[in-house]
C-alpha positions, 0 to 999 in steps of 0.5 A: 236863705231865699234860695233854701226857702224856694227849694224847701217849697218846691219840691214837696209841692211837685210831689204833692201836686203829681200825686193830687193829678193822679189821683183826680184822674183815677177818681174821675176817670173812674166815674166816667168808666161806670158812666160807659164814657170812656175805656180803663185804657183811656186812664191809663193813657191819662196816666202814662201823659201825666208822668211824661209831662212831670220830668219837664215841669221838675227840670224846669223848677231845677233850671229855675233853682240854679238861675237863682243860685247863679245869681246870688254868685254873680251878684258877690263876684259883681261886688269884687269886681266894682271893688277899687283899690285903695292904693292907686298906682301912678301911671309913669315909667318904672324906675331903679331905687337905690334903697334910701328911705326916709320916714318924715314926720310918719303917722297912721290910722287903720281906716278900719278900726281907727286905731293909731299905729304910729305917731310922727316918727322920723328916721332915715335907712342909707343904701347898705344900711342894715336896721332893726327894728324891735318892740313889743307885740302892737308897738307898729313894728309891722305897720312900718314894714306895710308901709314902706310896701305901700300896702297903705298910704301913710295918714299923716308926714311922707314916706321918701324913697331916694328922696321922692314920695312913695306915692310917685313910684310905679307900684309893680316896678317898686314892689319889683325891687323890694323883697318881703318876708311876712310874719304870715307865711304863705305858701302854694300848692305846686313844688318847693322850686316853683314856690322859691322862684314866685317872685323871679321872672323865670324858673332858674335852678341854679339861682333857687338853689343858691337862694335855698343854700342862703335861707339854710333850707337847702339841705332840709330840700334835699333830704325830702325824696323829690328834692326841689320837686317835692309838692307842698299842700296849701300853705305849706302843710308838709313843711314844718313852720321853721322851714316854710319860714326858710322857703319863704326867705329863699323867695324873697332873696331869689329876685335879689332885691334893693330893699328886703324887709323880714317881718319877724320871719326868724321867730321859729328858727334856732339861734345857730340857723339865724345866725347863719341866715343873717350871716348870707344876708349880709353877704347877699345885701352888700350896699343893699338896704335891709330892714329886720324886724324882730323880738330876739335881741340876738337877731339885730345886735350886729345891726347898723341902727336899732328903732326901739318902739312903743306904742307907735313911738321911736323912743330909743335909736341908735347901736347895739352898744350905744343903746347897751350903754344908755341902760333905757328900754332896750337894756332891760329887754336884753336884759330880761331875754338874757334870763329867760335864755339862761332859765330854759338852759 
């Protein structure tokens, strides 16, 4: 705002003050031609001066104006750069995981809005293991996915990998080994191949294009002119929202993780594709660790555990037809997601 103060000052005042030195030179050289002190040439003179000094003095208001806007970018670009991370990263070795993850006591507040996401919740995943995880919309479904990404550190318990603290591990070799659909899919602009092969090391075609035949998007690929080198705009505009879901899931199978992690990542997928996701998965993930989070029961009743949640709580635990059984929370939503299916039929 101080900027567009000084520019909306500045520039009338040039042209006000050419304007006044013109006509003080003409006035009072005028003055002096009838006084017999000068010849009209030496106005004109005056006046051919004048303009060649206005360009210099305008440029260097111009200079001045673009030192003031450097410095109003310098001084955010500063603030980004001072900036330190929250989560800091140990300095050892990285190291292989396994996948086993133990939740011990867990609670989190959002330092930012000082909400609390969870509250003691304890669970264990063993390598291999296939659990799900589903709730309603603000139940920390989602927060539990960030923190087994270290997106934050847990405010109260401990978070255990292979039975030691997540706080211990290398990030980048952690992070290395974790595969991680979000529900927002992000998407760059550059090609579909390039997108998918994001969290590989290198650019190796025959493993894009298994990973894209696992995420069920290879034959939508294939149908697009340029195929794997077909370039999609920012986020992925070109792509409906079911096949960047899929681009995104082939990205994150492609590096073949120990742990994979699907933040409610089948929401705009169809039933028949889902199942044949999940059915790759499977394969994919044998002695692997994998975490779904989802709200369709039909995505995680072949699951090995079920967390159901509420308001930060584990109130159900346990397989599809032990928690069918139990006829609690978990029976009424599948319950409920049976006559809505049966209604839009």
């Amino acid at each position: 705002m101080e900027l567009v103060k000084v520019q909306a000052m500045f520039y009338p005042l040039m042209l006000l003050l050419v304007g006044l030195s013109n006509v003080i030179n003409i006035y009072i050289g005028g003055i002096e031609v009838m006084k017999g002190n000068i010849t009209a040439g030496n106005i004109a003179e005056f006046i051919v001066y004048l303009n060649l000094l206005t360009f210099p003095v305008i440029a260097l208001g111009w200079v001045t104006s673009l030192v003031q806007r450097a410095a109003a970018s310098q001084k955010r670009i500063n603030e980004f750069l001072h900036q330190k991370p929250e989560i800091i990263s140990p300095n050892v070795a990285k190291q292989t995981i396994k996948g086993h993850i133990a939740f011990n006591n867990v609670s989190f507040i959002y330092p930012d809005t000082g909400i609390q996401a969870l509250k003691n919740i304890s669970f264990a995943i063993n390598p291999g293991e296939m659990v799900a995880i589903i709730g309603r919309t603000g139940s920390g479904k989602s927060t539990i996915a960030n923190l087994i990404m270290r997106m934050y550190d847990c405010t109260g318990g401990d978070l255990l990998i292979d039975g030691q603290s997540l706080k211990s591990f290398n990030l980048e070799g952690y992070r290395s080994q974790v595969g991680f659909v979000p529900q927002e899919v992000f998407l760059f602009s550059d090609t579909i191949a390039n997108n998918i092969a994001f969290s590989a090391d290198t650019l190796d075609m025959p493993r894009v294009e298994q990973a894209a035949r696992d995420a069920a998007v290879y034959a939508n690929i294939m149908e697009l002119e340029k195929g794997f080198e077909t370039l999609i705009g920012e986020r992925g505009i070109t792509l409906s929202g079911g096949q960047k879901q899929r681009v995104s899931i082939a990205r994150a199978i492609v590096k073949q993780p120990q742990v994979l992690i699907f933040d409610d990542c089948l929401s705009a997928v169809d039933t028949r594709t889902e199942e044949e996701i999940l059915n790759n998965l499977g394969r994919n993930m044998l002695g692997k660790t994998s975490i779904i989070i989802a709200h369709r029961i039909s995505t995680i009743k072949n699951a090995d555990k079920i967390l159901v949640m509420d308001n930060g709580e584990i109130i159900e635990q346990g397989h599809h037809q032990y928690l069918m059984d139990k006829k609690g929370v978990y029976f009424d939503l599948y319950e409920k997601q049976l006559l809505e299916e049966e209604e839009n039929a």
